[in-house]
C-alpha positions as CSV (number, residue, x, y, z in Angstrom):
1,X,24.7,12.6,-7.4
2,X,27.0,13.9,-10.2
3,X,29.6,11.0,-9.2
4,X,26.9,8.2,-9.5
5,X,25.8,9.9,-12.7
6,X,29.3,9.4,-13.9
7,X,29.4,6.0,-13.1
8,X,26.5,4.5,-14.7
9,X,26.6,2.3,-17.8
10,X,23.3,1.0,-18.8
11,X,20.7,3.7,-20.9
12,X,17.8,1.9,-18.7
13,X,16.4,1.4,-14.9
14,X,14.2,-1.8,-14.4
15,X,11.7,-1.2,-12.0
16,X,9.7,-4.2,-10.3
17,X,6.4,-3.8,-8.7
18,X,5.1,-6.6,-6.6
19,X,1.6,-5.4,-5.9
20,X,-1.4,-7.1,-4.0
21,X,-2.6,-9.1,-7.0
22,X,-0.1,-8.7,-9.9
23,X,3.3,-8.8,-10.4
24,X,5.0,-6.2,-13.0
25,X,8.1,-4.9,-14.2
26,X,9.3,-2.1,-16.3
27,X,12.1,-1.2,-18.3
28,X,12.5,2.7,-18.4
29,X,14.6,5.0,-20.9
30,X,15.8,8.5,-19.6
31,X,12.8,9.9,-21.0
32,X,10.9,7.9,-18.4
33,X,9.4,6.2,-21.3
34,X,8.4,2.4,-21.3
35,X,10.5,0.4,-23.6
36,X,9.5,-3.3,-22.1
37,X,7.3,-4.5,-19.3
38,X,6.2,-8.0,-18.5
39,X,3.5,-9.0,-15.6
40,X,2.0,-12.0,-13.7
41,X,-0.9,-12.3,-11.5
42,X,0.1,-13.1,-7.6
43,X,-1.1,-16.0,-6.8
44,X,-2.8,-15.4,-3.3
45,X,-3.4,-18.4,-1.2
46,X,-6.6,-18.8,1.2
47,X,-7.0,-22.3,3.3
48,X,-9.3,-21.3,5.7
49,X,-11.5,-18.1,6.1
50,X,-9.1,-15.2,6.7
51,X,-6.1,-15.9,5.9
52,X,-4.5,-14.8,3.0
53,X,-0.7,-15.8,2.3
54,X,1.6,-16.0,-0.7
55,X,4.4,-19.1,-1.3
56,X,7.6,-17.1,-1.5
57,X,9.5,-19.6,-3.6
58,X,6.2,-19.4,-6.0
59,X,6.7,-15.5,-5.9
60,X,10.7,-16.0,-6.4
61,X,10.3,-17.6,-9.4
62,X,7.5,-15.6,-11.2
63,X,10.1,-12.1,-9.9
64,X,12.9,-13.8,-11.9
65,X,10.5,-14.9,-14.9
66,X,8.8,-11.0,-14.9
67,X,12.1,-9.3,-15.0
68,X,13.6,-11.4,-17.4
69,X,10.6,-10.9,-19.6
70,X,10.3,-7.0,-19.0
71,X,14.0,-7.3,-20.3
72,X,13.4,-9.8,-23.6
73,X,10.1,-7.3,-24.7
74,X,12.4,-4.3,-24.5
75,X,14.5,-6.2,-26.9
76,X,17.7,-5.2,-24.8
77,X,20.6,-6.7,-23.1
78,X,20.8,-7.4,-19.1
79,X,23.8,-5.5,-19.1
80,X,22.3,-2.3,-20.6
81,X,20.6,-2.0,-17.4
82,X,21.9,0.5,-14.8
83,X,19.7,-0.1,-12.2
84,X,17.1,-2.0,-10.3
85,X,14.2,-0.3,-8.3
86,X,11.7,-2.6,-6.6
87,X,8.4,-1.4,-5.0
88,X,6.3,-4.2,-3.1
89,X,2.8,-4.4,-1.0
90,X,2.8,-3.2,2.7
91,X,2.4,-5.0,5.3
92,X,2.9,-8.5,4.1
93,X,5.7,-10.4,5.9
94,X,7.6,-13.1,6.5
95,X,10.1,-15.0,8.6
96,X,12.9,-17.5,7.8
97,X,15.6,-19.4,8.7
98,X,18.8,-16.9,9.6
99,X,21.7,-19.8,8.9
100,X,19.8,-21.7,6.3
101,X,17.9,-19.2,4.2
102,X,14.7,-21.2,4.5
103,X,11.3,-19.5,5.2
104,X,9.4,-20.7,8.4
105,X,6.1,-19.8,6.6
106,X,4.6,-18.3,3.8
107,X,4.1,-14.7,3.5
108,X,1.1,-13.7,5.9
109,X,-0.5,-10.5,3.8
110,X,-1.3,-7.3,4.6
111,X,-5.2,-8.5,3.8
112,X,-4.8,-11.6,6.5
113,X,-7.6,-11.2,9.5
114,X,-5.8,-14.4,11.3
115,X,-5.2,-11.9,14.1
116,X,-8.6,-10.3,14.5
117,X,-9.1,-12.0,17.8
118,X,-5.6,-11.0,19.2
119,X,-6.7,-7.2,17.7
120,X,-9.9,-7.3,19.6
121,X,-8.4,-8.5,22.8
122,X,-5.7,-6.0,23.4
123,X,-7.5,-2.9,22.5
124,X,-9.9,-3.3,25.2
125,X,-6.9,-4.7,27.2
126,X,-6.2,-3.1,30.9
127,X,-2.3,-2.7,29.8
128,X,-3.4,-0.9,26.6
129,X,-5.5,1.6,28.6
130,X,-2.9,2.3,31.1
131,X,-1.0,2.5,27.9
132,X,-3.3,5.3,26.5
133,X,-3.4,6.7,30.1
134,X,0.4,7.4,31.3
135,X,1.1,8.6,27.7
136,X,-1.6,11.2,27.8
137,X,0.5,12.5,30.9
138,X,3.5,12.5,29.2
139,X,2.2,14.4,26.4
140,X,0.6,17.0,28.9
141,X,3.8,17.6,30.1
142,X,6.7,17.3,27.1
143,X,4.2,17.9,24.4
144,X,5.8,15.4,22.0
145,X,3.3,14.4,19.6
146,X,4.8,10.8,20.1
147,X,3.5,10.8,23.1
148,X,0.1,11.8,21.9
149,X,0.3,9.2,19.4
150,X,0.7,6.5,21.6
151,X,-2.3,7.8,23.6
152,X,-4.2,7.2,20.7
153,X,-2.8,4.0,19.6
154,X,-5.1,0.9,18.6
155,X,-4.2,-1.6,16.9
156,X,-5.6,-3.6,13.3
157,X,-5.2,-6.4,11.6
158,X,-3.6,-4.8,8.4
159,X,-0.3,-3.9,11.5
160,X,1.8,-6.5,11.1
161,X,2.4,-6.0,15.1
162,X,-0.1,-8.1,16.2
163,X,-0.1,-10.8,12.9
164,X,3.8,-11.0,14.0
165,X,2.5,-11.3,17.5
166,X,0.0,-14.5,16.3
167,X,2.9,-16.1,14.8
168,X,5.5,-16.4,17.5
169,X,2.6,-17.5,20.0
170,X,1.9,-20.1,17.7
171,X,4.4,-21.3,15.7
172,X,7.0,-22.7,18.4
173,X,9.5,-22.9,15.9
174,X,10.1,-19.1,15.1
175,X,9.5,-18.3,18.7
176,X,12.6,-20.4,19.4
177,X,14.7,-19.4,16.2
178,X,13.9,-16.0,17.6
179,X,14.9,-16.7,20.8
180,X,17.8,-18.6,19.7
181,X,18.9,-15.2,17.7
182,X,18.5,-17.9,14.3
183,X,15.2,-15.8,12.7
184,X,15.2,-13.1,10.5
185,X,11.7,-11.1,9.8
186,X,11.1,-9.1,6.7
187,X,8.3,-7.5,4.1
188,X,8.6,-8.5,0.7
189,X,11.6,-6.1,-0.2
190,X,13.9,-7.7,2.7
191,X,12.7,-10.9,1.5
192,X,13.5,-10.2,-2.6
193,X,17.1,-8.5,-1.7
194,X,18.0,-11.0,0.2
195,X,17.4,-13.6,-2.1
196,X,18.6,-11.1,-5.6
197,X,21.6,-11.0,-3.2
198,X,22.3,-15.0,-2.3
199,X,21.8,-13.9,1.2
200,X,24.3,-11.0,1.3
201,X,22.5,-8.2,2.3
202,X,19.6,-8.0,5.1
203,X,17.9,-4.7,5.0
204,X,14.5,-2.5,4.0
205,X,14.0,1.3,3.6
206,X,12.5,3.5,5.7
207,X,8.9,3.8,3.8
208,X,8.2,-0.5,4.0
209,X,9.4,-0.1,7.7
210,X,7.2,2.6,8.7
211,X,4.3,0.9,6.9
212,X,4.5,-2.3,9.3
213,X,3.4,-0.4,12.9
214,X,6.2,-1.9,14.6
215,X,8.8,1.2,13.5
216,X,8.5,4.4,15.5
217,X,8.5,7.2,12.7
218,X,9.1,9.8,15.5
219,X,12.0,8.1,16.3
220,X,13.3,7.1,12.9
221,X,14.1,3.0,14.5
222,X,12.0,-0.1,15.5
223,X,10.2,0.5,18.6
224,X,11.7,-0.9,21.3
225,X,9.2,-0.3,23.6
226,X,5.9,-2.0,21.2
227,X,8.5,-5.3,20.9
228,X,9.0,-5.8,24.3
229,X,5.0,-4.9,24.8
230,X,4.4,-7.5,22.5
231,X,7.4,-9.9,23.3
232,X,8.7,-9.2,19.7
233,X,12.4,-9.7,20.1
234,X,14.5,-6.8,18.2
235,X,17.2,-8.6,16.8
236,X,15.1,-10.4,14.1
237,X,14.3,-6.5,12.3
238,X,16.6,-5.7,9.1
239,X,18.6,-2.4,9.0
240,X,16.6,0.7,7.7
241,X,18.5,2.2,5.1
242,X,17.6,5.2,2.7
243,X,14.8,4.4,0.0
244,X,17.1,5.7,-2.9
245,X,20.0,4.2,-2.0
246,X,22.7,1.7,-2.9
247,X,21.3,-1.6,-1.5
248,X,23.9,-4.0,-3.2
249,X,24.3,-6.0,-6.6
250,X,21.9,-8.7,-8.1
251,X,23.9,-12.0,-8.1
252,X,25.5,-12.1,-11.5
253,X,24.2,-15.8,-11.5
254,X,20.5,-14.9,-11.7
255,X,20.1,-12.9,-14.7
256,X,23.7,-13.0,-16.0
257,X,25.0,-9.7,-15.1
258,X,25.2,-7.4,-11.8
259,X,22.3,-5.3,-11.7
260,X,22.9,-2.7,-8.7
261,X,19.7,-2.4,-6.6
262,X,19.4,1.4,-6.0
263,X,16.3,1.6,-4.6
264,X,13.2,-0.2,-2.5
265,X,10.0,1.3,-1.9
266,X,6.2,0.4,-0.3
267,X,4.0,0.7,-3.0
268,X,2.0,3.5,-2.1
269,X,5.0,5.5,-1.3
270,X,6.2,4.7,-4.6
271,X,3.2,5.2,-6.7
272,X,2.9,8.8,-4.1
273,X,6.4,9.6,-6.0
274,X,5.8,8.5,-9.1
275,X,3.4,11.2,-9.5
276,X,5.8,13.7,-8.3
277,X,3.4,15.0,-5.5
278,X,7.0,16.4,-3.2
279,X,4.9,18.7,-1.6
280,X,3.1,19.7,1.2
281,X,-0.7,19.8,0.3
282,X,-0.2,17.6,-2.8
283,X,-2.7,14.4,-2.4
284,X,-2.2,10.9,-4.1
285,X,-5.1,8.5,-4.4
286,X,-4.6,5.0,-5.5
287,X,-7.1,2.5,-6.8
288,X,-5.9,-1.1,-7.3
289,X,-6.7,-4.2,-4.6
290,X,-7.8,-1.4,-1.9
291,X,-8.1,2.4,-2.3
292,X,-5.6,4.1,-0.3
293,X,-5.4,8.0,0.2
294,X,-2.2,9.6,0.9
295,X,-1.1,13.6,1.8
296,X,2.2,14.8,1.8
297,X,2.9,16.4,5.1
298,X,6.4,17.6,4.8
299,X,8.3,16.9,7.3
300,X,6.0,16.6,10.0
301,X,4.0,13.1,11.4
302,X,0.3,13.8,11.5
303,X,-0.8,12.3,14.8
304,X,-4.5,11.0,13.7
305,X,-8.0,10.6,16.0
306,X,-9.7,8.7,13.2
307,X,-7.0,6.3,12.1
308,X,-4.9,7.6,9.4
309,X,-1.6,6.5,9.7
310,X,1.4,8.6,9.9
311,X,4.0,7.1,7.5
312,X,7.3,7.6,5.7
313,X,7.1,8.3,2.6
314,X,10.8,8.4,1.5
315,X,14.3,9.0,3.1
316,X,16.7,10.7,0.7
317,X,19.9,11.9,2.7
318,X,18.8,14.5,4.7
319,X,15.4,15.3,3.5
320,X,12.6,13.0,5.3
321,X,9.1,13.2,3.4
322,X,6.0,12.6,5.5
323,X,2.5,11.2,4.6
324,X,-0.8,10.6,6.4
325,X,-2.5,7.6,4.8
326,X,-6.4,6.2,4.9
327,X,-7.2,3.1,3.2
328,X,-10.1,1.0,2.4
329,X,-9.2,-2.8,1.7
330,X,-11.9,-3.6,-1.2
331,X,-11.8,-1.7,-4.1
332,X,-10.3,-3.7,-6.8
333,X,-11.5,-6.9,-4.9
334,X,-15.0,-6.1,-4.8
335,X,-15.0,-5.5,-8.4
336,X,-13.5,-9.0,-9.6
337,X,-15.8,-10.6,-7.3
338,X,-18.5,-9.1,-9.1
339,X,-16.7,-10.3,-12.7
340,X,-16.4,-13.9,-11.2
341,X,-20.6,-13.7,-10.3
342,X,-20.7,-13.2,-14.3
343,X,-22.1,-9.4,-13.0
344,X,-20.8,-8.2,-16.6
345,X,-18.0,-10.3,-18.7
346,X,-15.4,-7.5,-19.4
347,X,-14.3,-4.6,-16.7
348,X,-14.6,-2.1,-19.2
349,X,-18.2,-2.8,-19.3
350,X,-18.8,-1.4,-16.0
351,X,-18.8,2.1,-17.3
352,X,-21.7,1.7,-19.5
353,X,-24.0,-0.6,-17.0
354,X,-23.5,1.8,-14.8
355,X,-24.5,4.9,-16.5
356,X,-27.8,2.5,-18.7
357,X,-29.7,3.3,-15.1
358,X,-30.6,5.8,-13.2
359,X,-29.7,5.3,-10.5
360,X,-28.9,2.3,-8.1
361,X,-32.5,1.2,-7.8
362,X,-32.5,1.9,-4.1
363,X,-29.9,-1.0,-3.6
364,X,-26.1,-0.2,-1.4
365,X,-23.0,-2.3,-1.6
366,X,-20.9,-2.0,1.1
367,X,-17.7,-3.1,0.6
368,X,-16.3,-4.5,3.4
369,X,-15.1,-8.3,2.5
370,X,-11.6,-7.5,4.8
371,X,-13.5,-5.4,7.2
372,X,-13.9,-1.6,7.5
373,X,-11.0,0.7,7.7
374,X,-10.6,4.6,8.3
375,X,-12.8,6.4,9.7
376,X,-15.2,3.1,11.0
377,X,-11.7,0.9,11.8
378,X,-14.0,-2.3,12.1
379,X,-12.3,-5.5,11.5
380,X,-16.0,-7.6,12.0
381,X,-17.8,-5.7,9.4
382,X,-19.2,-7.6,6.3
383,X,-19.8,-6.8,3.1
384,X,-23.5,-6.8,1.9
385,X,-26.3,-5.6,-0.7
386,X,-28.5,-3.8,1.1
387,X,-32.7,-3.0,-0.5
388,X,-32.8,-5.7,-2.8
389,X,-36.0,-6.0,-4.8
390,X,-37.6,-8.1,-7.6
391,X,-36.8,-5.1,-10.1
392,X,-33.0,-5.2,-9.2
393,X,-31.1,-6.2,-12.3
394,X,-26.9,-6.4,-13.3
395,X,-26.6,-2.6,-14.0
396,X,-28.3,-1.8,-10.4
397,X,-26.0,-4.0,-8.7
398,X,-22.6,-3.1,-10.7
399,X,-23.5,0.7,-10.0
400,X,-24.3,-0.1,-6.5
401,X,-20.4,-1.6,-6.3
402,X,-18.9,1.9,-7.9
403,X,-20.9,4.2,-5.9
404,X,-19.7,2.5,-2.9
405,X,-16.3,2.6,-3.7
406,X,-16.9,6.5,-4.8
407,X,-18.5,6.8,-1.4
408,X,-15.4,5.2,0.2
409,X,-12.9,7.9,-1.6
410,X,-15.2,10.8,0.2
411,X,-15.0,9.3,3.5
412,X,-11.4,8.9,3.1
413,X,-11.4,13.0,1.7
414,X,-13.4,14.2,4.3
415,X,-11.1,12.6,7.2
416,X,-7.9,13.8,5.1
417,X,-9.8,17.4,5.1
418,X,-10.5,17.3,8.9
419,X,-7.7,15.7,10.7
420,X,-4.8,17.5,8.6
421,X,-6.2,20.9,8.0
422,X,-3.8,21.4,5.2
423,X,-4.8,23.2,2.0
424,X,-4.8,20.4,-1.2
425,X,-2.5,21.8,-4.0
426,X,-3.7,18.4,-6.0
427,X,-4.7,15.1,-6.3
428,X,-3.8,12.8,-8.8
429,X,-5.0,9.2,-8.7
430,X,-3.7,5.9,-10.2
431,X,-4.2,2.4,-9.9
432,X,-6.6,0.0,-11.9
433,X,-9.5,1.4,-11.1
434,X,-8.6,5.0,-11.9
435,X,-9.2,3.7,-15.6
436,X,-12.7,3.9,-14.6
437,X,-14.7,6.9,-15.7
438,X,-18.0,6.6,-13.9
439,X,-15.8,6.0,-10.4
440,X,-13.8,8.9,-11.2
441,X,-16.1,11.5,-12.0
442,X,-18.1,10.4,-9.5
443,X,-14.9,10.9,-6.9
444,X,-14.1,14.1,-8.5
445,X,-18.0,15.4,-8.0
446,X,-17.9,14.3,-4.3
447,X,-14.1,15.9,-3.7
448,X,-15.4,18.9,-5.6
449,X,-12.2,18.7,-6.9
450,X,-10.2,18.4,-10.2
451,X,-8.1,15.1,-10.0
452,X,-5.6,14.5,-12.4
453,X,-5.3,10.8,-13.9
454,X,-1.6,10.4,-15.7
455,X,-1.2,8.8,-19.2
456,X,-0.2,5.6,-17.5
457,X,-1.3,4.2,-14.0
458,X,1.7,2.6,-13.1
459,X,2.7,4.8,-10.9
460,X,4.1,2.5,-8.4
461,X,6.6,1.1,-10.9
462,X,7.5,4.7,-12.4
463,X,8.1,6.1,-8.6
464,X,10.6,3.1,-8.1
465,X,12.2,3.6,-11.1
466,X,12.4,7.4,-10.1
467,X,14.3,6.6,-6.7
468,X,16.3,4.4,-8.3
469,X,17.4,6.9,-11.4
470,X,18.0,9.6,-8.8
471,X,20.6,7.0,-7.0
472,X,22.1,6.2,-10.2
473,X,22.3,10.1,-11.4
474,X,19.8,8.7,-14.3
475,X,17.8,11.7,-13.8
476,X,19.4,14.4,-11.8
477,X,16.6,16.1,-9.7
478,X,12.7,16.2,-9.1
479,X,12.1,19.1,-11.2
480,X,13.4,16.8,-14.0
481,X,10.8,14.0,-12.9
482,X,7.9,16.7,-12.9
483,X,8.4,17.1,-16.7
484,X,8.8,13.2,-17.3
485,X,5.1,12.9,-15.8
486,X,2.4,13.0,-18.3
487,X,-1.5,13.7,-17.4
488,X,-3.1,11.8,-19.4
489,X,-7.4,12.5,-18.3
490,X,-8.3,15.8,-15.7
491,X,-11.7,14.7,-14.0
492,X,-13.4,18.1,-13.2
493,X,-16.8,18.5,-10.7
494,X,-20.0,18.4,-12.7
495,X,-22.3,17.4,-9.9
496,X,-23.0,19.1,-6.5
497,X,-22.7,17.6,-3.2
498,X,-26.6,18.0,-3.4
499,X,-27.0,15.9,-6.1
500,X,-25.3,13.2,-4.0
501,X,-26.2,13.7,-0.3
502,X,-29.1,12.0,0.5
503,X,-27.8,8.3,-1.9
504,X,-24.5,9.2,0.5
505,X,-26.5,9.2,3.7
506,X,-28.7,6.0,2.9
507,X,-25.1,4.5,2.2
508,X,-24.0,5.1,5.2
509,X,-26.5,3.9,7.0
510,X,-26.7,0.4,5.0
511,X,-22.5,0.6,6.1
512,X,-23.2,1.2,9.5
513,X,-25.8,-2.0,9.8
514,X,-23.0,-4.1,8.8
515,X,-20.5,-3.3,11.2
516,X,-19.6,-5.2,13.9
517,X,-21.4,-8.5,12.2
518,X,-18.8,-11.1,12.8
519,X,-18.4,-10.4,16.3
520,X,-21.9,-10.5,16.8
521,X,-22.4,-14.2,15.4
């Protein structure tokens, strides 16, 4: 690293942040501080019930505008810059046109339940079983836990295996590019470098790989053996390179200087770094579109019953960092629905509806407009109010939606608790909806837990700015980050589980009545 730190120019790293419904980017000093920052909401595209896409020329454009404005706020130069990290949504891809550049398709995202049919039919398919049933032998007699793994597998529709799948059954023309060796297949980061690159460079990292269900973490590659199950042919997958790592230069003709790209990231794996949690035990939840839970396992997978999913959280030379995720898709979703019902005018209302009753009246939200994920994994689940009554007013309903996504967070906790068996050290949260004080107390009561919310909740942007610095020699080690991360609220336990248990179980029971409800109809 001390070469590269000799060999940066600019006093500032850019860091751009495509999440699930806004667009961001940073400009950082060495004291991790925020001298610029621009945004722009995603515009998310829904023709027909679920499906969710995103135009990628739209989201070219707004990138270049963002960064250009993160730049002009800062009030600096494009050449001041010394780097570029970019963190971007799982699990949202695309395809395109290998010779010409041109996309076959908009990006299908991460949220899109197009392939819920295709989900349904080959986990209760005969070659899936035998599937499940040879590699249960296997792992009786190596003991490899990818074996085990495999026993275990099932697929959703947040895998782009099966959404990837949908696509080349029915969209002849990427079957034959691909078939012709003419298609190239990327998540949003492939997608951005090549374009920041004029086509030059092809790759992704190895956390936005292992987010799509199609790499094979145990074997570091793309899985040979799920693309030929799937007829998914190998040669459209980008290399996997490092996440802090050289990628290549921004076109000079885009922003008007070369801007090395040192570093791309999944978001979750990002905003997991950004708040420094490197090791084992150290627990990351994020609040923003969905909740998603993260631990840092080290370097070893956790092979998971109840569907947390073993990812990569960063590759940096030699060291390999391991997490085991749970999410829950509607979090920040359920919330603006509720805005755009006229539920309450401002978000930071919530707070105070909430806490001007009670209690919820008798009344559960189960939020579940993208279907149910760890521990219930139900694609056809719906989201509902449940014990409606004459009396129920605004306050009732909007503290119905928090609780629900409080009650979320502890189902995610207790499965973390369970399946990994590993002591917490901490857990610091971030996102959107961290800003809320009645979810957050309420998720530190249920956790029993301190949780530590930092002065800013960007942590997505800092943690790609981190990879990127550490690339660059900007900052020369993680002890150095640790003291560059501020806390800015500590949430601690004033309730008991007691107080809780019996609104928790009621919950749970409203949740479990709406599973399985589009399958039924």
């Amino acid at each position: 690293m001390n070469s590269a730190r000799n060999g940066y120019r600019g006093q500032f790293v850019l860091a751009a942040d495509v999440g699930s419904s806004v667009l961001r980017c940073h400009v950082y000093n060495r004291a991790a501080e925020t001298c610029g920052e621009a945004g722009d909401k995603i515009q998310v595209l829904s023709p027909w019930h679920g499906c969710v896409e995103i135009d990628p020329e739209v989201l070219w454009d707004q990138f270049v505008a963002v960064v250009r404005d993160a730049v002009k706020d800062a009030g600096i130069q494009i050449n001041e810059v010394a780097g570029l990290g970019i963190s971007t949504q799982r699990a949202t891809f695309i395809t395109w046109n290998k010779k010409t550049g041109e996309p076959f398709h908009n990006f299908i995202s991460w949220q899109d339940l197009r392939a819920a049919e295709l989900v349904r039919s080959w986990n209760s398919s005969l070659l899936l079983k035998a599937v499940h049933g040879s590699s249960q032998l296997l792992h009786l007699f190596t003991r490899r836990k990818r074996f085990l793994a495999a026993s275990l597998i099932n697929f959703t529709t947040q895998h782009v295996s099966l959404r990837l799948a949908w696509v080349l059954q029915n969209m002849p023309e990427v079957r034959q590019a691909a078939e012709e060796g003419n298609c190239c297949f990327g998540t949003i980061d492939t997608w951005l470098l090549y374009k920041l690159t004029n086509g030059s460079v092809f790759a992704t990292d190895y956390s936005n790989a292992s987010g799509t269900a199609i790499f094979d973490p145990y074997l570091m590659c793309w899985s040979s053996f799920l693309c030929s199950m799937l007829s998914i042919p190998l040669s459209i997958f980008p290399p996997v390179e490092d996440t802090s790592h050289s990628f290549g230069v921004v076109d000079t003709s885009i922003f008007g200087a070369p801007i090395p790209i040192m570093a791309l990231v999944a978001d979750q794996q990002a905003a997991m770094f950004g708040q420094c949690s490197f090791d084992v035990g150290n627990v990351k939840l994020t609040m923003g579109t969905g909740t998603f839970m993260a631990i840092n396992t080290g370097n070893t997978l956790h092979t998971s019953i109840a569907g947390l999913y073993p990812l990569i959280g960063w590759k940096i030379g030699q060291e390999v960092v391991c997490l085991a995720e749970g999410n829950a898709s509607d979090t920040g979703t359920a919330i603006k629905w509720a805005q755009e019902l006229s539920l309450f005018t401002d978000v930071g209302d919530t707070t105070d509806m909430a806490t001007s009753v009670p209690d919820c009246g008798g009344i559960y939200f189960v939020p579940s407009f993208t279907g149910l994920q760890a521990p219930v994994n139900d694609p056809y689940a719906c989201a509902s109010f449940m014990g409606l009554k004459s009396s129920t007013n605004k306050s009732h309903l909007v503290r119905a939606i928090l609780e629900s996504i409080a009650f979320r967070n502890k189902q995610l906790y207790d499965t973390v608790l369970r399946e990994t068996c590993i002591p917490i050290t901490h857990i610091r949260a971030d996102g959107g909806v961290s800003n809320n004080s009645f979810v957050m107390q309420m998720t530190a009561d249920l956790f029993n837990q301190t949780i530590d919310k930092p002065k800013h909740t960007d942590m997505s942007s800092l943690g790609a700015a981190f990879l990127a610095g550490l690339a660059l020699g900007f900052w020369s080690s993680k002890e150095e980050l640790k003291k560059l991360r501020k806390t800015g609220v500590l949430f601690e336990p004033q309730a008991k589980w007691k107080d809780y248990e019996p609104y928790m179980n009621s919950w749970e029971v409203a949740l479990q009545r709406c599973t399985n409800w589009y399958n039924d109809l």
